[in-house]
C-alpha positions as CSV (number, residue, x, y, z in Angstrom):
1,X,0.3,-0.8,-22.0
2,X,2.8,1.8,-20.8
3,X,6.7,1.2,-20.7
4,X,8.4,1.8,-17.6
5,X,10.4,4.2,-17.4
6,X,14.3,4.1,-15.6
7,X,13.8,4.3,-11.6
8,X,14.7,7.4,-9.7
9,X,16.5,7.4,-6.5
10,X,15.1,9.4,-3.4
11,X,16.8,11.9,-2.5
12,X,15.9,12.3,1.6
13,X,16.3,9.8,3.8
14,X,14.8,9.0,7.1
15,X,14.4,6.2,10.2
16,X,10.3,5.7,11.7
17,X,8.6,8.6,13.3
18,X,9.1,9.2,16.8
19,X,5.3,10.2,17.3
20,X,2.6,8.2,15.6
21,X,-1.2,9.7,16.1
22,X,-3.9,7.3,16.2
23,X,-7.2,8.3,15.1
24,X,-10.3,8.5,17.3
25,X,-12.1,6.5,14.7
26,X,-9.4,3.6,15.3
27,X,-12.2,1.8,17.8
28,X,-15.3,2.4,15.4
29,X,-13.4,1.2,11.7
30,X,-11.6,-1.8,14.0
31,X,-15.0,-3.0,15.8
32,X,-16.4,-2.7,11.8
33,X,-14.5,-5.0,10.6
34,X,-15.0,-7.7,13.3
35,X,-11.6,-7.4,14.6
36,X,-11.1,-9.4,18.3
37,X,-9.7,-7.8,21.0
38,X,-5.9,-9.5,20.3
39,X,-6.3,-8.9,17.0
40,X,-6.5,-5.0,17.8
41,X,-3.7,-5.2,20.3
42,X,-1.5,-6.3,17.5
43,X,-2.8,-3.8,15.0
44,X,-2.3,-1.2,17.7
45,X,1.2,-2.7,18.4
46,X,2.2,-2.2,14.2
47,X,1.0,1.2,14.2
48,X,3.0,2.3,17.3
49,X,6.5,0.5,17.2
50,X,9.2,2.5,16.8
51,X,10.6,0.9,13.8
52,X,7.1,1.2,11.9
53,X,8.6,3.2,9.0
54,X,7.0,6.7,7.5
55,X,5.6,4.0,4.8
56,X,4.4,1.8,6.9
57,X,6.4,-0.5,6.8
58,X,7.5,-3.2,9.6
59,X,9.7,-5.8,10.1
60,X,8.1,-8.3,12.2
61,X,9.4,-7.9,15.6
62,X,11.1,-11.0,16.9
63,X,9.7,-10.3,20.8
64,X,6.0,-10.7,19.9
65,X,6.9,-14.1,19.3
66,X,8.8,-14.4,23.3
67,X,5.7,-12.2,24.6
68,X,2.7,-12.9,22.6
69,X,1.9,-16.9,22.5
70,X,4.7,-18.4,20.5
71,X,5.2,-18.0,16.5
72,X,2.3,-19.8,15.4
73,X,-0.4,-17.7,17.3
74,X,1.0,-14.6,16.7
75,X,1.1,-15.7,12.7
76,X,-2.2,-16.7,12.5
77,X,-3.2,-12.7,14.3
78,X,-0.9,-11.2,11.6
79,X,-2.6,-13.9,9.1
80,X,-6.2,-13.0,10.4
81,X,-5.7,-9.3,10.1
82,X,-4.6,-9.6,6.2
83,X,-7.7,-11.9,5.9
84,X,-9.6,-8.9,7.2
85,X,-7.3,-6.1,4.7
86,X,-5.9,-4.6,8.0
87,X,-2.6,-5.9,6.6
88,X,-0.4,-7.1,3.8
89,X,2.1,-9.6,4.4
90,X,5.1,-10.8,2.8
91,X,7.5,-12.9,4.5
92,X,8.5,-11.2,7.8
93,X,7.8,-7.6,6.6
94,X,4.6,-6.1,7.6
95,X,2.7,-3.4,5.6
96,X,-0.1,-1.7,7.4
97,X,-3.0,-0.8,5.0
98,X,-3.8,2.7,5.1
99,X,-1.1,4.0,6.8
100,X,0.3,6.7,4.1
101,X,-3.2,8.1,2.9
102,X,-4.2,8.9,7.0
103,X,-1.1,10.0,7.5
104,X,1.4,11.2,4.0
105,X,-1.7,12.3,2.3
106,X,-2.4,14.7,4.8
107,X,2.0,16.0,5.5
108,X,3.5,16.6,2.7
109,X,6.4,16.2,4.9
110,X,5.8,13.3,6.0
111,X,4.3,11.7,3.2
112,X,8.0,12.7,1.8
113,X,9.6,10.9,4.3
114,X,8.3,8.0,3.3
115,X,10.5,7.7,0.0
116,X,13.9,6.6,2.2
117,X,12.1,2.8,3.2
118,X,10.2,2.3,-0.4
119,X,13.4,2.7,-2.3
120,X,15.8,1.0,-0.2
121,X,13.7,-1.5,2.2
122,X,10.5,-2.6,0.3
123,X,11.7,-4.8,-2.4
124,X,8.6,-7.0,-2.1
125,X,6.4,-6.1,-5.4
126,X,3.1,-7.5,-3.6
127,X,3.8,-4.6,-0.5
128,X,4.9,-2.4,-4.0
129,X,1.8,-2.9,-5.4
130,X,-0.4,-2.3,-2.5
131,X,1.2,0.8,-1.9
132,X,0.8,2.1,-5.4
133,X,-2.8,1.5,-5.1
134,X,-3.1,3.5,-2.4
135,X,-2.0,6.2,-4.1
136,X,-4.7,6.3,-6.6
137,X,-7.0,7.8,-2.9
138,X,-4.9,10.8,-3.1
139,X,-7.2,14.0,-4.5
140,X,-4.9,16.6,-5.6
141,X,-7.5,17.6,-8.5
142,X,-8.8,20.5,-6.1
143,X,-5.4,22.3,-5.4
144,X,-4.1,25.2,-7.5
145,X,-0.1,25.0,-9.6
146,X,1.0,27.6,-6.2
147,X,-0.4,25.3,-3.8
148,X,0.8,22.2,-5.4
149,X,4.3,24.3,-5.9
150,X,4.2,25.0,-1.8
151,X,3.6,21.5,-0.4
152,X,5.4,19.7,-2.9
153,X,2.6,16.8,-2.9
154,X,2.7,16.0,-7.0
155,X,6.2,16.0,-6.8
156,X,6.3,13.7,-3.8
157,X,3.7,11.6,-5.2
158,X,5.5,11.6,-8.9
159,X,8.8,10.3,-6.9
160,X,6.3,7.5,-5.3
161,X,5.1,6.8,-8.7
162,X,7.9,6.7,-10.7
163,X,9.8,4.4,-8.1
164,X,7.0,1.7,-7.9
165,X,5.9,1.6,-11.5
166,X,8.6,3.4,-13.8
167,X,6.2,5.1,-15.3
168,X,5.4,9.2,-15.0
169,X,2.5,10.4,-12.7
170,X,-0.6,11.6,-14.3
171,X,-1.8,15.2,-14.1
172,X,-2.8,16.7,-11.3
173,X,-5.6,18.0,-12.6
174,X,-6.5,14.2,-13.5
175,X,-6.0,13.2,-9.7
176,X,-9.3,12.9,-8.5
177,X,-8.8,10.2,-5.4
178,X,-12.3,8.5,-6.3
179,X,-11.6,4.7,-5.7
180,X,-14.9,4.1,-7.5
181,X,-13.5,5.5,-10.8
182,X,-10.1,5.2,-10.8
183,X,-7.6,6.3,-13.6
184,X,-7.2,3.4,-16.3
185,X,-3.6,4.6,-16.6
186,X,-2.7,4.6,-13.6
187,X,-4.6,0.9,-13.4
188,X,-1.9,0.0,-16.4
189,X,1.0,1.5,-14.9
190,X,0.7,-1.1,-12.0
191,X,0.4,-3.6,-14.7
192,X,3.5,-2.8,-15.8
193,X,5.2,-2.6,-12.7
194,X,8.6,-4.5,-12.8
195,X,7.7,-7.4,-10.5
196,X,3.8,-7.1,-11.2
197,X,3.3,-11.1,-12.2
198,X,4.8,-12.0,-8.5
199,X,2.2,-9.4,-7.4
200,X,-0.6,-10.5,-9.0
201,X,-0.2,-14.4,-7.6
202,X,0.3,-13.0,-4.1
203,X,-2.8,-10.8,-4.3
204,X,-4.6,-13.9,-5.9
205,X,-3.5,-15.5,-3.0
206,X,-4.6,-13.6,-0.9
207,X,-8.2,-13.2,-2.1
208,X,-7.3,-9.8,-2.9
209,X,-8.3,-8.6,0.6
210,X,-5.3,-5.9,0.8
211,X,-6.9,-4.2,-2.0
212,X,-9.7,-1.6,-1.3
213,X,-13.0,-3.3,-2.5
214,X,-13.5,-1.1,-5.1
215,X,-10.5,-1.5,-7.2
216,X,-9.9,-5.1,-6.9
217,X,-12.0,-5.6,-10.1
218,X,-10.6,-2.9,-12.1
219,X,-7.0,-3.6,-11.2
220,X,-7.6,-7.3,-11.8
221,X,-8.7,-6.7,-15.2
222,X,-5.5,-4.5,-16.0
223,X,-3.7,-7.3,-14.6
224,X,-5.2,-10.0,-16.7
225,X,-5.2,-7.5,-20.0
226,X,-0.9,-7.5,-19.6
227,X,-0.9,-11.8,-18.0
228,X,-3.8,-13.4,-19.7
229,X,-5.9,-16.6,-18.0
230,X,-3.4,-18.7,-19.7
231,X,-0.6,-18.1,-17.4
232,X,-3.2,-17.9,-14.3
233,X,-5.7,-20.8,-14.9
234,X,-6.2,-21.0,-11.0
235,X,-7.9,-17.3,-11.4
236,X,-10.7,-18.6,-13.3
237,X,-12.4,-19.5,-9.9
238,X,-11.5,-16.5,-8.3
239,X,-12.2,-13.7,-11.3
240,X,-14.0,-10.5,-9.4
241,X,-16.6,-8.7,-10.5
């Protein structure tokens, strides 16, 4: 396993975009994965607020509470939606999955942006975690050293990297965004994430549902190959493929 390396500091900073595109596919991908009709309102109100961060990130918003039903029903839509992997939760802060590979992966600039909340207002290492595996759908394999130099997206993505796990980006070259066969080093540099043992309980927790399907296994095994069963007996029911 990797060591982490010392953590840079962004060096941009930035509040929540003023304009927020939703994708005509929103309907289809939400109706796929048996969402109800509240459960998309709420989705649809994450995505839009306008302190939804360039990362995603949301602090839950004290009036859906007043307007929506009380705390407990809007908890158990939040809860519902990370049961579905719409969402990760931690506390009161709100992740939506997603978010930075529709969005960063595809604006350099804006996927730049997003830097300013990871560093200084997602200290959770469960939302860290999710995030970083996120990363691992970026595909920057294709572009060439001058187009890589232009948009700036391995150095944003290296910044990303180096803040969640410590540890240095891989090649470019090696950065092939197939979920199905992702990078083992990349795999052990979340392992090695400074808070990755809190992370691994809450994504136990959690059934693992804010992970993409394919790299719960692989990421689980990295995980266990750094924690062992020993210190997670209650995984032994819950092990993935």
């Amino acid at each position: 396993m990797p060591e982490p390396r010392q953590l840079r500091r962004p060096r941009r900073t930035t509040s929540g975009p003023g304009f927020v595109q939703i994708p005509k596919t929103f309907e289809k991908q939400c109706l796929a994965d048996e969402l109800t009709l509240e459960e998309i309102g709420l989705l649809t109100l994450a995505n839009t607020h306008p302190e939804t961060k360039h990362v995603g990130v949301l602090y839950r918003p004290n009036e859906w509470n007043d307007v929506f039903g009380g705390t407990s029903h809007v908890g158990r839509l939040l809860d519902n939606l990370q049961a579905k992997g719409k969402l990760a939760l931690d506390g009161y802060w709100v992740l939506i999955r997603g978010w930075m590979p529709t969005r960063g992966f595809r604006q350099p600039k804006y996927f730049s942006s997003g830097l300013y909340s990871l560093v200084h207002q997602v200290d959770s290492p469960l939302l860290r975690m999710v995030i970083g595996s996120e990363l691992l759908g970026l595909r920057l394999c294709d572009q060439t050293p001058a187009d890589l130099e232009k948009n700036r997206m391995y150095q944003y993505a290296s910044e990303y990297w180096e803040e969640i796990t410590g540890c240095p980006l891989i090649p470019a070259s090696s950065m092939t965004g197939d979920l199905l066969r992702p990078p083992e080093e990349m795999l052990d540099h979340l392992a090695v994430m400074p808070g990755a043992e809190t992370a691994f309980k809450g994504l136990t927790s959690r059934s693992w549902s804010v992970i993409d399907e394919p790299l719960r296994a692989p990421l689980q095994r990295s995980l266990l190959s750094r924690f062992g069963d020993n210190r997670f007996g209650h995984l032994n029911s819950t092990r993935l493929g």
